[in-house]
N, C-alpha and C positions, 0 to 999 in steps of 0.2 A: 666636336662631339662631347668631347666634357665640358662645356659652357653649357649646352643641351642638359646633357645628366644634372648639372648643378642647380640648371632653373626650376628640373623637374624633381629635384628632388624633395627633402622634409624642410625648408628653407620655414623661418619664424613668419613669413609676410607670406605666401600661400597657406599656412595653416590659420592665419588672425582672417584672411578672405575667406575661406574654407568656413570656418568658425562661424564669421558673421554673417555668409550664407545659409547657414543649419539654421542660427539662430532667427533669419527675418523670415525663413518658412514659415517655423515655428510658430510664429507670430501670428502671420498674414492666417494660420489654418488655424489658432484660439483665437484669434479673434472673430474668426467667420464663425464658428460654433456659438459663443457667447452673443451674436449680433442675430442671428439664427434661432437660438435658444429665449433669446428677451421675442423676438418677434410672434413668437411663440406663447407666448405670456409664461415661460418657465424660468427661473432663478436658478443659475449654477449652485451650486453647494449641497451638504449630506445633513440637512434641516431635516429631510424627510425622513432620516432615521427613527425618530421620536413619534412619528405619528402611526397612529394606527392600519394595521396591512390590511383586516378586511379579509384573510384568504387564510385557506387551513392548508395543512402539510401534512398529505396523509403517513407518513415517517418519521418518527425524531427522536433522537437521545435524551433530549431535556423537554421539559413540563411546554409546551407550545401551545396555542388558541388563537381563533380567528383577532381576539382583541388583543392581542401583545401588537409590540410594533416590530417594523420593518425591520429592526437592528438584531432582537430577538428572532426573527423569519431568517434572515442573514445567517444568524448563530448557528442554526439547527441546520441549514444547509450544507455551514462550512463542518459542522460536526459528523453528518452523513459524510462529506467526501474523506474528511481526514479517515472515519471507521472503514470506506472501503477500501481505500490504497493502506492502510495499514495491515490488516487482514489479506488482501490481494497477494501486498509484497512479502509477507511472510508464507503463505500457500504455496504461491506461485516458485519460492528456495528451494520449499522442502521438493516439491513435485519437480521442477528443474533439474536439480540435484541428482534426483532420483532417476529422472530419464537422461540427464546428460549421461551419468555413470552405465545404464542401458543401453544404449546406443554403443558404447564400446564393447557389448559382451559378445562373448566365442557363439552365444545361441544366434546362428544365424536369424531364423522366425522371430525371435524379441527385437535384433537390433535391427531389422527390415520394417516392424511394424513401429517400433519406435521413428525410425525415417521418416517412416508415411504420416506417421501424425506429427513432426516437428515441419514437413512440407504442406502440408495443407495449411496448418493453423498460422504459417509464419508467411505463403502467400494468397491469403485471401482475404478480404478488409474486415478491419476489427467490429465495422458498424455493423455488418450485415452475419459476425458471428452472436452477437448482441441481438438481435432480432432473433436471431435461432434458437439461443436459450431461453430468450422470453416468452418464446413461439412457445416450447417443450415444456416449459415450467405452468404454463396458465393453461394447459391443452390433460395437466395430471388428472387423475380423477377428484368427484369434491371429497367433504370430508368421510361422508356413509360410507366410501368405498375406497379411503386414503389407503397409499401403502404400508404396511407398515413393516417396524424394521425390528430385529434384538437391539436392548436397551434403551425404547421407549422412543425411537423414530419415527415420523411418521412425513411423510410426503404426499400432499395435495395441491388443488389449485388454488388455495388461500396459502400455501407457503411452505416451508418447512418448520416441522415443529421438533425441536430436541428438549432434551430435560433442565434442568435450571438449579444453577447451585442457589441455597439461600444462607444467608449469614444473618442468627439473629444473637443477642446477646447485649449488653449494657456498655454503649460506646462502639460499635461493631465499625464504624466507619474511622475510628482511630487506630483500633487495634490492630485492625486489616493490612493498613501502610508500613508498620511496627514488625508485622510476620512477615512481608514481602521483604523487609528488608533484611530481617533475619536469614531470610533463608538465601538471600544476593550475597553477605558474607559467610554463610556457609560455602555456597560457591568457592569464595576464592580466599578462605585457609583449607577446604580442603584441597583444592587444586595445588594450591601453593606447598602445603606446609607436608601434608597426607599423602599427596598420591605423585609429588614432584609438579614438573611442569606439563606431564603428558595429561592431557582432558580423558579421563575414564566416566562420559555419559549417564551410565547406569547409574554408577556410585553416589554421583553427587547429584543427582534428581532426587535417590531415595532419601540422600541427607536431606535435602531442599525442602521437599517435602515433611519428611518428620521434624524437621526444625520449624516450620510453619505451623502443621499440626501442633506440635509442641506449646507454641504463642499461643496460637486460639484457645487450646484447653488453659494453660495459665492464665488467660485475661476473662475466660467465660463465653469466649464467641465459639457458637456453635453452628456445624457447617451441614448441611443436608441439601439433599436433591428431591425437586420436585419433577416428576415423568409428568410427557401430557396424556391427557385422556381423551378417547372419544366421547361424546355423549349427542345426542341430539343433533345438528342441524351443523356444529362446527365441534370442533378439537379446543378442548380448555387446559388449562395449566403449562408448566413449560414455558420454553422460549422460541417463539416465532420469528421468524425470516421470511417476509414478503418476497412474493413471486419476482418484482422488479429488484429487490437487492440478491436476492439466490442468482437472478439472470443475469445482472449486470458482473457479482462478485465472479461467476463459475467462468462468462465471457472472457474477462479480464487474465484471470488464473489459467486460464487454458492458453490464452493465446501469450502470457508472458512468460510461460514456462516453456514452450518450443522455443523461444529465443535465449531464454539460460540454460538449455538443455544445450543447446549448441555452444553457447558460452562455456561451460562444463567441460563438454567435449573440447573445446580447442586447449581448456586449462590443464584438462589430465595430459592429453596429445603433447603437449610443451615439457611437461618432465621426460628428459631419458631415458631409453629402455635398461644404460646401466643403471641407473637409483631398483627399478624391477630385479632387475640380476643379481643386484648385489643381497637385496631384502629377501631373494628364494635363494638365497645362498644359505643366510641366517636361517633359513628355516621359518621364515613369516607367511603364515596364511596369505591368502588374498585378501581378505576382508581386512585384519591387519594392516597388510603393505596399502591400501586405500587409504584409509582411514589414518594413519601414520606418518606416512611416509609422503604420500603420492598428494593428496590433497593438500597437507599443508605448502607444500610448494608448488602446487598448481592456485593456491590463490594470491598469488602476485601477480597473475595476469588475468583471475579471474573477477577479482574484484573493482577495477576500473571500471570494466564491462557492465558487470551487475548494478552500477551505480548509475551507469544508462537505461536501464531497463527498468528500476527503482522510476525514475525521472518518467519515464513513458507511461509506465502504468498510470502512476500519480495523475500525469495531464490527460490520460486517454479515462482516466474517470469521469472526465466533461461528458461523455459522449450519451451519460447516464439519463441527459433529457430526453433521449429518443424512444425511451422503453417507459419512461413514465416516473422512473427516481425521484426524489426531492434531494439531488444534492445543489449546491451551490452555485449552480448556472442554472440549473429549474428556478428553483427561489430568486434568484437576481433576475432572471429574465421575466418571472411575475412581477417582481418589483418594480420594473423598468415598462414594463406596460400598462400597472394600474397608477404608476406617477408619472410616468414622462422623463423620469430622470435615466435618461439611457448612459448618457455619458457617465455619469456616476456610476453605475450597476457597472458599466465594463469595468472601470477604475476599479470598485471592488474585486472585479474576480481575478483582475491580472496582477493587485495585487496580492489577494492571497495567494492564489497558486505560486508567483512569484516564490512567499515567503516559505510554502511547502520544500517546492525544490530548492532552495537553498538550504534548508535545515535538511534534509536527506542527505544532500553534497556534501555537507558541513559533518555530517555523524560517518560516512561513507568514507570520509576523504581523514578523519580522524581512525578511522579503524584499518583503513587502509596503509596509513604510516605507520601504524603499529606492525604489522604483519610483513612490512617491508625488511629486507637483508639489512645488515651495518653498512655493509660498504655502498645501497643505493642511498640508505639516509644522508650522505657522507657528501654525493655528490651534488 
């Protein structure tokens, strides 16, 4: 029996067989694609970057046309996916957040409807809640008869329109970085130095803010909002959100906040009812003992978690081609049909996604230590 165990076990000459089986797969399956791909009259490699795409995107963060190339077509894809899982994963906190802590309250009618909506949205497939908002979104009226909302909202089926900060002034895209960062170390003398180590919200937003105001007015950059308008035929000014990123973002947000909503729940449910007892002994509100007490020790188990659901949204962005998106598998997957380079386009997008979720892991997994006990660092 242990001659058995011994043969079968991590022995150096079954993992070098092991090894050198991976590796003549490997082989045997690039070399069938490259022997494949010549037969084909196609050339492995990313040449086809440089050449012209021929195809327009109707979305993009940076300056795009049908004449840039394929590399530039790439860019603006992977730019849409990174704008919607960044927005997604910050929505989808705050809204989680807010219904995990829901779901625990004494109002029986909120934490029964909070229930119902963390069960539907967490088993029903995420493609076919994508199709539903984009149904609802493209189904709004146009813009003659858009909704409209206080403070210059407007919802139609060309998109959502909200209003638009503008920044103009001499240098405005220097000074900009200058106040952001102004107001990040406001953040943290006043947390530190000011208010101790307790986070008081309020206070230091107002700082944040008037320290940033502060920059703009000393450098000359001046900041205003332009509202959209109706007029004629469509809605002008402002900042628009097409029907396929409002359906895709709202999709995403809905269905990854019933899963941090539960994540929530199980993090407050892990602190003990004495940490509660002791805080209404002190005489702490509720809001208070939340917000102090209860949360900060509920995210040592809730932030593993969330870093799974961070990970999900990210990759369930792909799913963006099915409503009509231009993120990063739209774009690759044109790419790969008007060149023939398919093996490459996959290559592309498994590696960027790849590098997404490792850089999430990586900020996740750094904020996570941080908020860890001494004695788990320890071990």
């Amino acid at each position: 029996m242990a001659s058995v165990r011994q043969w079968l076990g991590p022995s150096p000459f079954l993992q070098a067989v092991f090894l050198f089986a991976v590796l003549a797969v490997c082989w045997y399956l690039g070399n069938n694609v490259v022997e494949t791909m010549q037969r084909l009259g196609l050339r492995l490699g990313f040449a086809f970057l440089s050449q012209r795409a021929n195809f327009e995107i109707g979305e993009s963060l940076i300056t795009y046309s049908s004449s840039d190339t394929y590399a530039r077509a790439l860019l603006a894809g992977l730019l849409n996916t990174i704008n919607v899982a960044f927005f997604g994963c910050v929505i989808a906190t705050v809204c989680g957040v807010m219904l995990g802590v829901a779901r625990l309250s004494g109002n029986l009618v909120l934490a029964s409807v909070v229930r119902a909506y963390v069960e539907i949205f967490r088993n029903t497939p995420l493609l076919l809640q994508l199709f539903l908002w984009s149904a609802i979104f493209h189904s709004l009226p146009g813009p003659r008869r858009a909704l409209e909302f206080s403070g210059g909202f407007f919802l139609s089926n060309r998109g959502i329109f909200i209003p638009r900060l503008i920044f103009d002034g001499p240098s405005a895209f220097i000074w900009l970085p200058l106040a952001a960062a102004a107001a990040g170390v406001t953040i943290i003398i006043a947390r530190r130095l000011f208010f101790g180590q307790r986070f008081y919200a309020t206070r230091i937003l107002v700082l944040s803010v008037a320290m940033f105001a502060a920059v703009c007015w000393a450098t000359g950059v001046s900041i205003s909002a332009e509202p959209p308008v109706r007029g004629g035929f469509n809605i002008g000014g402002g900042m628009s959100l097409t029907p396929e990123f409002a359906g895709l973002l709202t999709g995403l947000v809905f269905n990854a906040a019933a899963t941090i909503a539960e994540i929530v729940r199980s993090g407050i449910q892990s602190v003990g009812n004495g940490q509660w007892e002791a805080a209404r002994a002190l005489g702490l509100r509720p809001g208070h003992i939340m917000r102090l007490i209860v949360l900060p020790q509920a995210l040592r188990v809730i932030t593993p978690l969330m870093t799974s659901s961070y990970l999900d949204l990210t990759k369930n962005s792909s799913l963006a081609v099915a409503i009509g998106f231009p993120d990063l598998v739209s774009v690759a997957n044109t790419t790969a049909n008007t060149t023939g380079q398919t093996l490459e386009a996959i290559t592309i997008i498994a590696v960027a996604y790849l590098t997404l979720n490792l850089a999430v892991s990586v900020l996740m997994n750094l904020y996570n230590r941080r908020i860890m006990l001494r004695e788990e660092r320890r071990r």
